[in-house]
N, C-alpha and C positions, 0 to 999 in steps of 0.2 A: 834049875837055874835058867834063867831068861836069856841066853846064848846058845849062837850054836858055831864050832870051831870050822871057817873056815881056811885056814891054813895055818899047818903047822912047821914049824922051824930050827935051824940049831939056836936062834936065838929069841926068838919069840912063838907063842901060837896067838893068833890072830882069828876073833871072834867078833861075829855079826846080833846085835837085839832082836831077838824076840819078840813079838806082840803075843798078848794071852793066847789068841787064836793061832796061834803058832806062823803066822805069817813074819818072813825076813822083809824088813822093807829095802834094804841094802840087794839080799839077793835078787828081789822083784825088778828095782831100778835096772840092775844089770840085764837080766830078762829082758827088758823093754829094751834096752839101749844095742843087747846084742840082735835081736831083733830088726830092729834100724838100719842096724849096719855103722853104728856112732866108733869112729874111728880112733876114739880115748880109750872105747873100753878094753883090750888089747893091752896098751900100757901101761893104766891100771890095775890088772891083773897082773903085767910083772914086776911093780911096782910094789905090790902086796908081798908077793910072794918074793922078791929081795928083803923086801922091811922082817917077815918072818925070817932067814935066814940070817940074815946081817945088824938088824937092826933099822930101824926108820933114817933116812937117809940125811946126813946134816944139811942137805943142799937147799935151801929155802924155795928152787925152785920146784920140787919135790916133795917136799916134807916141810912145815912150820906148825908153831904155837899161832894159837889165833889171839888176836888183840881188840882189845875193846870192852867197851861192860860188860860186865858176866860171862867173859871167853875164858876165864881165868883154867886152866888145865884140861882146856880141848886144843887138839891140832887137826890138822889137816894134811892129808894125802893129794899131790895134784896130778895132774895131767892131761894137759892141756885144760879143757874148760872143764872136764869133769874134776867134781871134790867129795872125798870120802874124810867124812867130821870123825875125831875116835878121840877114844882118850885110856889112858895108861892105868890098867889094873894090876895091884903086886901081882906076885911070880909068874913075872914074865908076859903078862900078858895085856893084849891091845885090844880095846872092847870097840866096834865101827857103830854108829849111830842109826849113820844114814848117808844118802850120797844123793849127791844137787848137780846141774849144769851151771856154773856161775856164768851169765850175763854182765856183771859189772867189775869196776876193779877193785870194791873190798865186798867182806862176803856179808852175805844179809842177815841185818837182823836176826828174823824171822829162822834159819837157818841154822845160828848160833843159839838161838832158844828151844826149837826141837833137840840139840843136842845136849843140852840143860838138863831139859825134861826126861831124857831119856837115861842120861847119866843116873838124875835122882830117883830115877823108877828102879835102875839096876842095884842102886844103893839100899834102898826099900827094900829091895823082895832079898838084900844079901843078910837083913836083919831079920827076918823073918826066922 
């Protein structure tokens, strides 16, 4: 399977894609950003691991469905500028995309289409 679990919960486990080469892009991004020193990644991580525990959080500043053409059953993880794209696999589980630094005030394109592509790639290799 094209994931790999990271965080598990009383109410979710929470899972990052794959690439063939076994590369996280989600874990990489955080790599770079803890790196940095990027002062989001910190409450993104607890932010993860409450959504594992409790469930994703209703606070829109937190946690939303994303809107727009073709956003139709991705959400988004926020805080502050960083965004973790994911979307809701049965039992229990919350499959992450990928994770961007948003710049503007709705999210791009571009962004909502990587997690398209990635959703349909999970969905593929689930029929295999």
């Amino acid at each position: 399977m094209p994931i790999k679990s990271i965080q598990r919960g009383a109410s979710f486990e929470i899972c990052c894609w794959k690439e063939v080469e076994g590369e996280c892009p989600l874990e990489d991004f955080f790599k770079e950003l803890k790196d940095t020193g990027n002062p989001d990644l910190d409450q993104m991580l607890r932010l993860i691991k409450r959504s594992a525990d409790l469930g994703p959080p209703r606070n829109i500043e937190m946690s939303r469905a994303l809107e727009g053409k073709n956003a139709e059953g991705l959400w988004e993880f926020k805080a502050g500028a960083l965004r973790v794209l994911w979307f809701y696999e049965r039992n229990k589980i919350i499959i992450c995309t990928h994770s961007f630094l948003k710049k503007g005030r709705k999210t791009p394109a571009p962004e909502i289409e990587t997690a398209q592509k990635t959703r349909s790639k999970y969905y593929a290799e689930q029929k295999r």
